[in-house]
Residue frames as qw, qx, qy, qz and C-alpha x, y, z in Angstrom:
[[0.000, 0.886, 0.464, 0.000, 0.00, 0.00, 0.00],
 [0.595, -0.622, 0.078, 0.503, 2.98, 2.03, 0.73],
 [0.384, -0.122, 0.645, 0.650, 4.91, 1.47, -2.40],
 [0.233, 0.544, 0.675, 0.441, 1.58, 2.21, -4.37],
 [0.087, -0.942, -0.279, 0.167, 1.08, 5.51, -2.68],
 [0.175, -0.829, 0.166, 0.505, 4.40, 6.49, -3.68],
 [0.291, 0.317, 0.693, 0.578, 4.15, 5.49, -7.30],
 [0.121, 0.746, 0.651, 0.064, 1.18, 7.79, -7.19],
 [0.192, -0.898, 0.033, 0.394, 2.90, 10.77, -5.56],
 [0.646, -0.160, 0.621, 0.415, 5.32, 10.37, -8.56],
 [0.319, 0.463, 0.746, 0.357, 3.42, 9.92, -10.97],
 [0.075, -0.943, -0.274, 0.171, 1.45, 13.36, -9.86],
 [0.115, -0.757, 0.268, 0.584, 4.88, 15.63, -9.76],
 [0.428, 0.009, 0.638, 0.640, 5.58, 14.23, -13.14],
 [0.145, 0.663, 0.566, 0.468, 2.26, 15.30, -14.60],
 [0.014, -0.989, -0.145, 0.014, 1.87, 18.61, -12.61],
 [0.318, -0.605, 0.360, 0.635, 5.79, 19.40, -13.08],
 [0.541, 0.714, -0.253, -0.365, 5.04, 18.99, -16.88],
 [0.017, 0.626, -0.703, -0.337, 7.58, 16.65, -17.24],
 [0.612, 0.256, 0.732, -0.153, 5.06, 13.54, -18.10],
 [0.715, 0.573, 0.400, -0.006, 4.21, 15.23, -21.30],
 [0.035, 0.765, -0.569, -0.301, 7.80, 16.28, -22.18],
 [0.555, -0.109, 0.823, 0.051, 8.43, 12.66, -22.00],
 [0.566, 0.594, 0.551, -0.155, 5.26, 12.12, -24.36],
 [0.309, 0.877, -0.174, -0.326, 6.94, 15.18, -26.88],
 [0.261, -0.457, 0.824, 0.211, 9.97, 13.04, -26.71],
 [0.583, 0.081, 0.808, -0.008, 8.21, 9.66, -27.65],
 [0.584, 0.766, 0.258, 0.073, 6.57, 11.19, -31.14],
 [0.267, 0.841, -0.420, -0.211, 9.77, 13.02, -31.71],
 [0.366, -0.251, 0.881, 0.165, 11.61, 9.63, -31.38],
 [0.583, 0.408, 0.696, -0.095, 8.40, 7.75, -33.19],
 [0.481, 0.806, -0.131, -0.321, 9.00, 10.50, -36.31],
 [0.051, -0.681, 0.687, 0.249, 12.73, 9.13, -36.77],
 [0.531, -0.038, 0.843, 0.077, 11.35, 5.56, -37.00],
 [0.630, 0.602, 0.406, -0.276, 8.53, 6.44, -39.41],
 [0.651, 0.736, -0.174, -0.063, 11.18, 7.31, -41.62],
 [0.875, 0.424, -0.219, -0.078, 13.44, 4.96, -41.22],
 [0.075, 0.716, -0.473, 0.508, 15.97, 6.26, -39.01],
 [0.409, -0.140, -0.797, 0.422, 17.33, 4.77, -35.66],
 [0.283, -0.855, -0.081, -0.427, 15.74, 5.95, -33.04],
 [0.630, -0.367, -0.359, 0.583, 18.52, 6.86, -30.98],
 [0.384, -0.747, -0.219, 0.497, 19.18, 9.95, -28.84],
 [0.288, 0.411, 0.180, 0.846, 20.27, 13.64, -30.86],
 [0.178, -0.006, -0.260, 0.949, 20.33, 16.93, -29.94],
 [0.512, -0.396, -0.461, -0.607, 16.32, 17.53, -31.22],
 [0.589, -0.362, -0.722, 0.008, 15.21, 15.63, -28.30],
 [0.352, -0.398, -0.437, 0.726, 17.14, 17.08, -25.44],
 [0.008, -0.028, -0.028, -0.999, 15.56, 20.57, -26.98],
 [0.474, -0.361, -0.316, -0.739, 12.20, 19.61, -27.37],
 [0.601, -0.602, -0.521, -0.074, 12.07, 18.49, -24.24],
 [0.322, -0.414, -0.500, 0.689, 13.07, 21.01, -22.08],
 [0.162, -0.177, -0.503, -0.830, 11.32, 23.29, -24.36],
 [0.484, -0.443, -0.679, -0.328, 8.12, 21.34, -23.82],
 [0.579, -0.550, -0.530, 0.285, 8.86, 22.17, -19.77],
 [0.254, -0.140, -0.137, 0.947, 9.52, 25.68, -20.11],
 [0.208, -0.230, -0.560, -0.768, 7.12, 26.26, -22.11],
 [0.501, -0.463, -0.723, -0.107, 4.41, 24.88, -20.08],
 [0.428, -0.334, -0.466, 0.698, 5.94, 25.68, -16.83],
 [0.154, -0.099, -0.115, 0.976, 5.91, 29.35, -17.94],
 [0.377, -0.253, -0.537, -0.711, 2.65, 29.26, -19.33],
 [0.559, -0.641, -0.525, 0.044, 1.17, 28.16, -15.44],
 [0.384, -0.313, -0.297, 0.816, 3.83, 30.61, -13.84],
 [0.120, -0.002, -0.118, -0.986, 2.17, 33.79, -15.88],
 [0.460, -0.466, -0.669, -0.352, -1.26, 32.27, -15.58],
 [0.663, -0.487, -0.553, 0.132, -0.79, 32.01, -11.45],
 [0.325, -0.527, -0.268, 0.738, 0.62, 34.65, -10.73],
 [0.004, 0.216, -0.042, -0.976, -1.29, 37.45, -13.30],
 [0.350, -0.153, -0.535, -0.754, -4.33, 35.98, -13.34],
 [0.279, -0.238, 0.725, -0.583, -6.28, 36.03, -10.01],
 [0.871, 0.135, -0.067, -0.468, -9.29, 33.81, -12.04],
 [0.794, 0.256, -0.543, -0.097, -6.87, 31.16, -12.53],
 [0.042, 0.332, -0.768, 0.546, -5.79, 30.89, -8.83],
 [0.756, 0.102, 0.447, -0.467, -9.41, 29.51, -7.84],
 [0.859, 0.208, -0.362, -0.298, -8.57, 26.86, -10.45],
 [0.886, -0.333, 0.220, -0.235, -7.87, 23.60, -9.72],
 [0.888, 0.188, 0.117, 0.403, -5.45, 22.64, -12.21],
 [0.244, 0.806, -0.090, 0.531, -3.51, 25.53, -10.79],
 [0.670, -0.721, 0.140, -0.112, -3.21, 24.34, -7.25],
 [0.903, -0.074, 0.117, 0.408, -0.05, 22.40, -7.38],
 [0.380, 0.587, -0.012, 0.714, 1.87, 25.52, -9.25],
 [0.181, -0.730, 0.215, -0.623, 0.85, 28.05, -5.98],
 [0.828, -0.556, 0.029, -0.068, 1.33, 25.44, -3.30],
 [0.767, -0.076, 0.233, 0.593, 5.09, 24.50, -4.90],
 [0.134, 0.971, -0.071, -0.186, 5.61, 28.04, -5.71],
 [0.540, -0.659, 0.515, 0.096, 9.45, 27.08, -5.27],
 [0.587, -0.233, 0.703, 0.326, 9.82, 24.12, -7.41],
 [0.613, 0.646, 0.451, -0.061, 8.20, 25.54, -9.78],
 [0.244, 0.958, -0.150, 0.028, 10.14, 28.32, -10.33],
 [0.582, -0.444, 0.647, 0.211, 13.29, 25.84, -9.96],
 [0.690, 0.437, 0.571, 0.092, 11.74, 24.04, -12.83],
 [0.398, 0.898, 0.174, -0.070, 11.90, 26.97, -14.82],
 [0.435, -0.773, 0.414, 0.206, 15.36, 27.68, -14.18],
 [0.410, -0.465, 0.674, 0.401, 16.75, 24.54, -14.75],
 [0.750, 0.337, 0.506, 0.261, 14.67, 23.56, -18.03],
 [0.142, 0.974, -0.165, -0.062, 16.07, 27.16, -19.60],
 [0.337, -0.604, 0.700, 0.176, 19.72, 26.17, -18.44],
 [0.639, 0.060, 0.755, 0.133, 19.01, 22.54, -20.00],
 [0.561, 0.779, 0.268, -0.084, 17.27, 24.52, -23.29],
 [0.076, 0.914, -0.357, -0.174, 20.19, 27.09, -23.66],
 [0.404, -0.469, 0.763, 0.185, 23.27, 24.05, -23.15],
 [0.612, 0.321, 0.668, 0.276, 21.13, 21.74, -26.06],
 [0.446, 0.869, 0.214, -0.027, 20.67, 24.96, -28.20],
 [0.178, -0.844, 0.478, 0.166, 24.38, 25.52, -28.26],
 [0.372, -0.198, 0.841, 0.341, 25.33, 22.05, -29.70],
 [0.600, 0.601, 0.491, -0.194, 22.18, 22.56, -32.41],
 [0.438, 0.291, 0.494, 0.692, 22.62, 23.02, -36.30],
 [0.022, 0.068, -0.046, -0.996, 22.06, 26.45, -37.54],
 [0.368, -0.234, -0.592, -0.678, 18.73, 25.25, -39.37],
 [0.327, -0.446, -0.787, 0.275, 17.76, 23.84, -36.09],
 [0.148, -0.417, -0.322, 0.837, 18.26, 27.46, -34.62],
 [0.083, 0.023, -0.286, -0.954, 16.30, 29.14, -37.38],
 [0.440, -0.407, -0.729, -0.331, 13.66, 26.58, -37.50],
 [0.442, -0.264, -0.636, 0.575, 13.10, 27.22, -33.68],
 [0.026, -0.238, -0.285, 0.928, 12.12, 31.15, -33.92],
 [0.521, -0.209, -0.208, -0.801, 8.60, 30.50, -35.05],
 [0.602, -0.498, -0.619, -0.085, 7.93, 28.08, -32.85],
 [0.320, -0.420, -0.476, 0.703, 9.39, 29.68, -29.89],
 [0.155, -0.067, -0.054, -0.984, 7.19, 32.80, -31.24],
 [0.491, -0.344, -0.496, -0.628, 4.19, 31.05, -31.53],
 [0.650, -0.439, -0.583, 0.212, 4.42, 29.44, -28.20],
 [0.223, -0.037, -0.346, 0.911, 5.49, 32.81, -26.81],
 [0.231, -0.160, -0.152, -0.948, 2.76, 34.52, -27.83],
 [0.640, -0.357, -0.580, -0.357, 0.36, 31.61, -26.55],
 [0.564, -0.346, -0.573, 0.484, 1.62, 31.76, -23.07],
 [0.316, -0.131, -0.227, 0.912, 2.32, 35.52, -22.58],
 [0.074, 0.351, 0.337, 0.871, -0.88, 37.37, -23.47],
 [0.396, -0.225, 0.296, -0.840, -2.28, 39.71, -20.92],
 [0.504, -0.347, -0.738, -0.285, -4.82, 36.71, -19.41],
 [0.145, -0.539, -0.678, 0.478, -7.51, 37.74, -17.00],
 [0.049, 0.531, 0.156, -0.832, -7.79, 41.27, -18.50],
 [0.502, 0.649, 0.548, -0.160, -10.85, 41.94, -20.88],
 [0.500, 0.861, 0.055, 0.077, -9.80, 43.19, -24.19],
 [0.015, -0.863, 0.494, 0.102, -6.11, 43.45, -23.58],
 [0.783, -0.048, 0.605, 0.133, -5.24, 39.86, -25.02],
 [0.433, -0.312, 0.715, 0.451, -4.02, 39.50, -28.05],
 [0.557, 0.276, -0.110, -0.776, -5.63, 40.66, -31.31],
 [0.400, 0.100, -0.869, -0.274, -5.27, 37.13, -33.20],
 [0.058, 0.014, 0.920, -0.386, -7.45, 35.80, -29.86],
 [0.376, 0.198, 0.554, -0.716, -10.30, 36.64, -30.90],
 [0.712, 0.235, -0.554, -0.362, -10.70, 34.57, -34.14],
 [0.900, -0.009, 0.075, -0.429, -12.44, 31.63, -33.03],
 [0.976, 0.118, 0.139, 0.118, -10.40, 28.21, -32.66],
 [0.528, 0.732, -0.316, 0.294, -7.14, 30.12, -33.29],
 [0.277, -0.720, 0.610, -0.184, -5.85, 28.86, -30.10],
 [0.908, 0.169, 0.293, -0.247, -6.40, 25.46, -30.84],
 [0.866, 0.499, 0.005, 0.036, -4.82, 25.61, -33.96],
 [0.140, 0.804, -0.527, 0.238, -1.45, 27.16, -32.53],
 [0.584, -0.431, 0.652, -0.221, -1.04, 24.45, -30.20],
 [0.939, 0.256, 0.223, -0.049, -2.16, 21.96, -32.87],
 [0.546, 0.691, -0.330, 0.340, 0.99, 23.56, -35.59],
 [0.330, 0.761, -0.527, 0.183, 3.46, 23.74, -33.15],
 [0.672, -0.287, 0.643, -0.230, 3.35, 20.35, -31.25],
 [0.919, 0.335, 0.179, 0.105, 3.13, 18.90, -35.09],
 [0.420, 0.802, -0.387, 0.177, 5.99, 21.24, -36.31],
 [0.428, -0.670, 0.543, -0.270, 8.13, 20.28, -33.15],
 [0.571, -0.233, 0.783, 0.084, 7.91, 16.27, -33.26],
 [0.764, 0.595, 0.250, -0.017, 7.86, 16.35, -37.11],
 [0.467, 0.792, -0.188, 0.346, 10.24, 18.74, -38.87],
 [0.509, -0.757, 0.407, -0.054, 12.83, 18.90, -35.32],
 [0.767, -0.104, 0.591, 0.228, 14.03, 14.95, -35.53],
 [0.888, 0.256, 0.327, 0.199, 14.59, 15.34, -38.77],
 [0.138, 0.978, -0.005, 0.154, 16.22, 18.36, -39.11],
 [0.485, -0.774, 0.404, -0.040, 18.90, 16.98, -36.86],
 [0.781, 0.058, 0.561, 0.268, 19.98, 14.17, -39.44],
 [0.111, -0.404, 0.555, 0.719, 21.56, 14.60, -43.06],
 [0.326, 0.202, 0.845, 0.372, 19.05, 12.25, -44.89],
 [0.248, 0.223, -0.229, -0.915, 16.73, 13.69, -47.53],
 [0.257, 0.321, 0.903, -0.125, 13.04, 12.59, -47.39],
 [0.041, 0.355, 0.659, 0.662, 9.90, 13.12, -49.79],
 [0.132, -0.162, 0.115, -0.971, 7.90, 15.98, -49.52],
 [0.523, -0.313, -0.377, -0.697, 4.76, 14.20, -49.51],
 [0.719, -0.334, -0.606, 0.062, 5.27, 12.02, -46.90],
 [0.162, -0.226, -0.496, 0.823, 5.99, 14.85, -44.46],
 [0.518, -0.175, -0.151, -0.823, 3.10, 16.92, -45.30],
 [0.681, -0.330, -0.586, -0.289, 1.29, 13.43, -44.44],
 [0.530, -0.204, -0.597, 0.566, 3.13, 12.43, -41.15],
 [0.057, 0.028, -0.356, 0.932, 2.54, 16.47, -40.20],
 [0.352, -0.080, -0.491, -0.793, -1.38, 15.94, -41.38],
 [0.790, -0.277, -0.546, -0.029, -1.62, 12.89, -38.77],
 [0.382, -0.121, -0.465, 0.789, 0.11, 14.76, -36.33],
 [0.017, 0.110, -0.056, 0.992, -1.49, 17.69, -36.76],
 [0.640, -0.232, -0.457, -0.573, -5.40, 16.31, -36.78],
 [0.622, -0.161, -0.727, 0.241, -4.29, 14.10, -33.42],
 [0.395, -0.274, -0.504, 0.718, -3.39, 16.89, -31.55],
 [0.266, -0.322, -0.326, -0.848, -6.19, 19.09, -32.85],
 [0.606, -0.398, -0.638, -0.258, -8.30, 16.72, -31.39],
 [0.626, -0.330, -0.504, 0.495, -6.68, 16.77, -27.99],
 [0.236, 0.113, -0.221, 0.939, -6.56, 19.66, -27.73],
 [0.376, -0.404, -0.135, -0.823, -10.36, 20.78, -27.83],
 [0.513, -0.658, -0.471, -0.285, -11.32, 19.13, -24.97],
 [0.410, -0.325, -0.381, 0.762, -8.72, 20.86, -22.61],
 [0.134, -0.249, -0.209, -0.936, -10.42, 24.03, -24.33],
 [0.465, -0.329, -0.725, -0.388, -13.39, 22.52, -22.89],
 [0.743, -0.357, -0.480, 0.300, -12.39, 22.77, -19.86],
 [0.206, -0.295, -0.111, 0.927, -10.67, 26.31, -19.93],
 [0.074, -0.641, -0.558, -0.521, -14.10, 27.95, -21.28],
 [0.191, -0.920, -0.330, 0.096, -14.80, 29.82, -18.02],
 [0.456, -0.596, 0.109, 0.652, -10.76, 31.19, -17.80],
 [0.335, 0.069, 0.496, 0.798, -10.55, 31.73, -21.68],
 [0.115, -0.864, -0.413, -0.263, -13.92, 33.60, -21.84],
 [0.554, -0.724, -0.035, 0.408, -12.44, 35.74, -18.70],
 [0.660, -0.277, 0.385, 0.582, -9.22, 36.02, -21.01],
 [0.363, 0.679, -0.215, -0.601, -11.01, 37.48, -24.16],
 [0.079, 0.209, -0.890, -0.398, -9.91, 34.23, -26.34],
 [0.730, 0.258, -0.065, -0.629, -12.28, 32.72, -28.31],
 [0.108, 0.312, -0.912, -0.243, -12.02, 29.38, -28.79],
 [0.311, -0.111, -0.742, -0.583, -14.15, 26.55, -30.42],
 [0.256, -0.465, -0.841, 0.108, -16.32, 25.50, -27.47],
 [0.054, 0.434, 0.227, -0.870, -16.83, 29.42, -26.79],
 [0.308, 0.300, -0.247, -0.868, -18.21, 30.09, -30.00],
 [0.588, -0.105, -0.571, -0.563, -20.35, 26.57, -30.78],
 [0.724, -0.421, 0.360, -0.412, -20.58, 25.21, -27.52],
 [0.273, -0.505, 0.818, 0.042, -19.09, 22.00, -25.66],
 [0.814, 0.191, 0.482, -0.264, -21.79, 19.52, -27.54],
 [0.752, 0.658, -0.025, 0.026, -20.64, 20.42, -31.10],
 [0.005, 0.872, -0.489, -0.012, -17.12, 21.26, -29.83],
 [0.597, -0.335, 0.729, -0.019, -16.73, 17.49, -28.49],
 [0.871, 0.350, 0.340, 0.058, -18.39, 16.06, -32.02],
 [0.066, 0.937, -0.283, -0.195, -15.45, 18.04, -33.67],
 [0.352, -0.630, 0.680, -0.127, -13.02, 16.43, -31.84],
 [0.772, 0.207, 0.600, 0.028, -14.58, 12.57, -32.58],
 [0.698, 0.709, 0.093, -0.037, -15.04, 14.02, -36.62],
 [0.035, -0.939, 0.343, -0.004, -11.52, 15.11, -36.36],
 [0.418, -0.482, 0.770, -0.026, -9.97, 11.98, -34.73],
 [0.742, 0.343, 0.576, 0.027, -11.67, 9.65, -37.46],
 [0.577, 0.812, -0.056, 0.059, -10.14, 11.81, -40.14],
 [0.231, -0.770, 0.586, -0.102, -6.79, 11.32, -38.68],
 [0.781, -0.052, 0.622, 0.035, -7.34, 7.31, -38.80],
 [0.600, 0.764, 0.234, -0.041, -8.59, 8.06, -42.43],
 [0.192, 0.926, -0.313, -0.087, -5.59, 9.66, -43.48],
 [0.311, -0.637, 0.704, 0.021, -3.27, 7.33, -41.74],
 [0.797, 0.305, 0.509, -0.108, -5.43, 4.38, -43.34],
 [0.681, 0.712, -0.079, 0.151, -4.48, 5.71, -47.04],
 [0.001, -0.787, 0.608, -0.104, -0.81, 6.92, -46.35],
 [0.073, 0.637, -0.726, -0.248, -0.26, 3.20, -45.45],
 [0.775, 0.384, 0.477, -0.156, -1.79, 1.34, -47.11],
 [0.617, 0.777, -0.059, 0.111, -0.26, 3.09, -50.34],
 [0.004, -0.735, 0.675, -0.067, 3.27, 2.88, -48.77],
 [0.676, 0.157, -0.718, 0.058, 2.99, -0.76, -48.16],
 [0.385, 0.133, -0.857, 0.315, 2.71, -1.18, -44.71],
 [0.553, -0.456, -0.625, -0.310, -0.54, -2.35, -43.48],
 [0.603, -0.283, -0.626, 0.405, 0.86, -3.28, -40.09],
 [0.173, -0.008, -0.393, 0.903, 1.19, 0.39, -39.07],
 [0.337, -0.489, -0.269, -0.758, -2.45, 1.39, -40.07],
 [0.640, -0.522, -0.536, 0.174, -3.62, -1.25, -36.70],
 [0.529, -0.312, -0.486, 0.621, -1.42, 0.91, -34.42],
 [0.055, -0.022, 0.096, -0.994, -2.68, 4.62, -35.34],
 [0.604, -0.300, -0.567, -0.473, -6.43, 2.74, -35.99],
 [0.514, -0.300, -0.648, 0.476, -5.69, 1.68, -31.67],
 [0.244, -0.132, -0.274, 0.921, -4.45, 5.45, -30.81],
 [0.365, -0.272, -0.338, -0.824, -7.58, 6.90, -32.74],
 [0.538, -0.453, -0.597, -0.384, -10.20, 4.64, -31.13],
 [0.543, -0.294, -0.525, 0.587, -8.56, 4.56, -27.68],
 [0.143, -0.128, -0.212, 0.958, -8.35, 8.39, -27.48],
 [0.284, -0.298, -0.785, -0.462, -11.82, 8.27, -28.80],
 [0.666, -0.272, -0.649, 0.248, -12.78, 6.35, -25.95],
 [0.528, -0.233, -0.402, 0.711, -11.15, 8.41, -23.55],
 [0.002, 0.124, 0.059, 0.990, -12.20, 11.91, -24.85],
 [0.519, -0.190, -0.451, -0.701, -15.76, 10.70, -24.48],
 [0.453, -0.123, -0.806, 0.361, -15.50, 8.86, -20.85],
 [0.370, -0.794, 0.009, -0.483, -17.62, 10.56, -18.63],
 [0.875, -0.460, -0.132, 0.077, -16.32, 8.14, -15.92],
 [0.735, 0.257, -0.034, 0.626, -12.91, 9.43, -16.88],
 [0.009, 0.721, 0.377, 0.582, -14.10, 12.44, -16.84],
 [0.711, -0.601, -0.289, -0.223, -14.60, 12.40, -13.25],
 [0.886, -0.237, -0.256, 0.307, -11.26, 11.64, -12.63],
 [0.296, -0.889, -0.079, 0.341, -8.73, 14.05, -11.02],
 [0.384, -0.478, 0.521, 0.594, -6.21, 13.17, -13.35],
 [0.694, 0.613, 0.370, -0.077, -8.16, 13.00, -16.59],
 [0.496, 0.843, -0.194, -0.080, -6.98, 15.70, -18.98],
 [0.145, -0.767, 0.615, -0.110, -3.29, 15.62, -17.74],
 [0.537, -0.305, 0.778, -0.117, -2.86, 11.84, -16.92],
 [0.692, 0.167, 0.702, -0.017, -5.11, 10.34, -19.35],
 [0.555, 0.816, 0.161, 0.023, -5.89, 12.72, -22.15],
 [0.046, 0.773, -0.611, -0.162, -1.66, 13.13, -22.23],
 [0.707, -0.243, 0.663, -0.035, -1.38, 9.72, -21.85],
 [0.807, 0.571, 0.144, -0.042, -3.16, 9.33, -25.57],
 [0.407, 0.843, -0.352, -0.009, -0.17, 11.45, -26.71],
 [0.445, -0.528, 0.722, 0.038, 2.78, 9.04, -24.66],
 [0.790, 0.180, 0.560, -0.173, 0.75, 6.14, -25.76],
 [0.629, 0.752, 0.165, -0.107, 0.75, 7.35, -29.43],
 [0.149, 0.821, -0.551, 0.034, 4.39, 8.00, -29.60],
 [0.546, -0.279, 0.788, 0.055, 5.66, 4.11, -27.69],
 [0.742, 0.349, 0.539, -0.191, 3.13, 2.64, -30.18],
 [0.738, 0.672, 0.031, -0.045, 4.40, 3.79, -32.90],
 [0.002, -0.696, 0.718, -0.021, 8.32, 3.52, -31.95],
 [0.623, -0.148, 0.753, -0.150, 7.62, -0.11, -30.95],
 [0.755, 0.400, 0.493, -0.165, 5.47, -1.09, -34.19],
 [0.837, 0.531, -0.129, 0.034, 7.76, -0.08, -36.66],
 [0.014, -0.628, 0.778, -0.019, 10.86, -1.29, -35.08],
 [0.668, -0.100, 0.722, -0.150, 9.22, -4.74, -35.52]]
């Protein structure tokens, strides 16, 4: 009972220190190198997009909790103002860890890098809590959504490969970013779902604000089934069948999950379970085509 209570406490600082779904950024940037062929061993990419992935975040709860007094009465904000400390430790050392991997990066890495680290600036840092002083782009409808969708596909797509020499076909990145990009669409609207009273508060429009959470969730489902769909043709027409089972798993599973109410319920849903899809979705596909 012991041992299972501290698995648990664990398990928590991973997912409220962010570093659960670094991990998860990792596993699809590894799972990109297999899809095309590559080893999947260890390169600079990695060590950047994951401490990236935990600054990022980190800073995006540190400017939330402390300049936005709506988001202190959230819940998925307690853990940031009780660990005030390790948070801002966190922050520290994934910066230090960013800067030291961005110093051994290729130039193209470093170039490729300043629109995402713009877009992800601009998604953390805008004025939130204060009416009308957010960002102008926030108030087109679903346009947070889609930043988070582009630069979680750009990141474990175009990164990993960016860090190798080999030259791959244009169409099959456009796909690979097409199946990325439609996965984490999905996921994404129902954490929107969930930030509807703080992003309303914020001025940001986003899809469940403007059609509500009934049509916002059938999105999501229409969304993930075009994501199978895609992956279905891509391979099928490349020849290998075997992968279509393992993104045809991640689709229905996350499915599944986005649509639990019992899940729903739980404390760790979004964070634990509705990352999980994304961990899940990254082993699965490192595992299945290294076989």
């Amino acid at each position: 009972m012991q041992t299972r209570q501290i698995l648990l406490k664990v398990f928590r600082f991973l997912i409220h220190s962010n570093i659960f779904i670094a991990f998860a950024a990792v596993s699809l940037a590894m799972a990109t190198r297999v899809q095309f062929g590559l080893r999947p061993q260890f390169d600079i990419s990695l060590a950047i997009i994951f401490f990236a992935t935990i600054f990022d975040y980190n800073l995006h709860r540190f400017v939330a909790v402390y300049k936005n007094q709506e988001a202190k009465l959230s819940e998925k904000n307690r853990w940031s103002i009780d660990h005030r400390g390790i948070l801002k430790m966190l922050l520290m050392l994934s910066i230090s860890g960013l800067i030291v991997s961005l110093f051994f990066a290729q130039t193209r890495i470093l170039f490729s890098l300043i629109p995402l680290g713009l877009l992800s600036f601009l998604y953390s840092i805008p004025a939130p809590g204060i009416r009308g002083n957010s960002l102008f782009f926030s108030h087109i409808p679903g346009i947070k959504t889609l930043l988070i969708a582009l630069v979680w596909s750009a990141a474990t797509v175009l990164l990993p490969l960016m860090s190798g020499e080999n030259v791959f076909s244009q169409n099959q990145i456009l796909l690979i970013l097409a199946e990325r990009f439609t996965f984490f669409f999905a996921i994404a609207l129902p954490f929107d779902i969930r930030d509807i009273k703080s992003d309303r508060v914020a001025g940001i429009k986003t899809i469940p604000i403007a059609l509500g959470e009934i049509k916002a969730l059938q999105i999501s489902n229409l969304v993930l089934i075009l994501f199978m769909a895609i992956a279905s043709i891509h391979y099928w027409n490349n020849q290998t069948p075997q992968i279509i089972v393992l993104f045809l798993v991640t689709g229905t599973l996350t499915i599944f999950v986005i649509n639990s109410k019992k899940l729903q319920s739980l404390p760790l849903y979004y964070h634990g379970f509705l990352d999980g899809c994304i961990l899940l979705f990254g082993v699965l596909l490192c595992l299945g085509c290294l076989l």
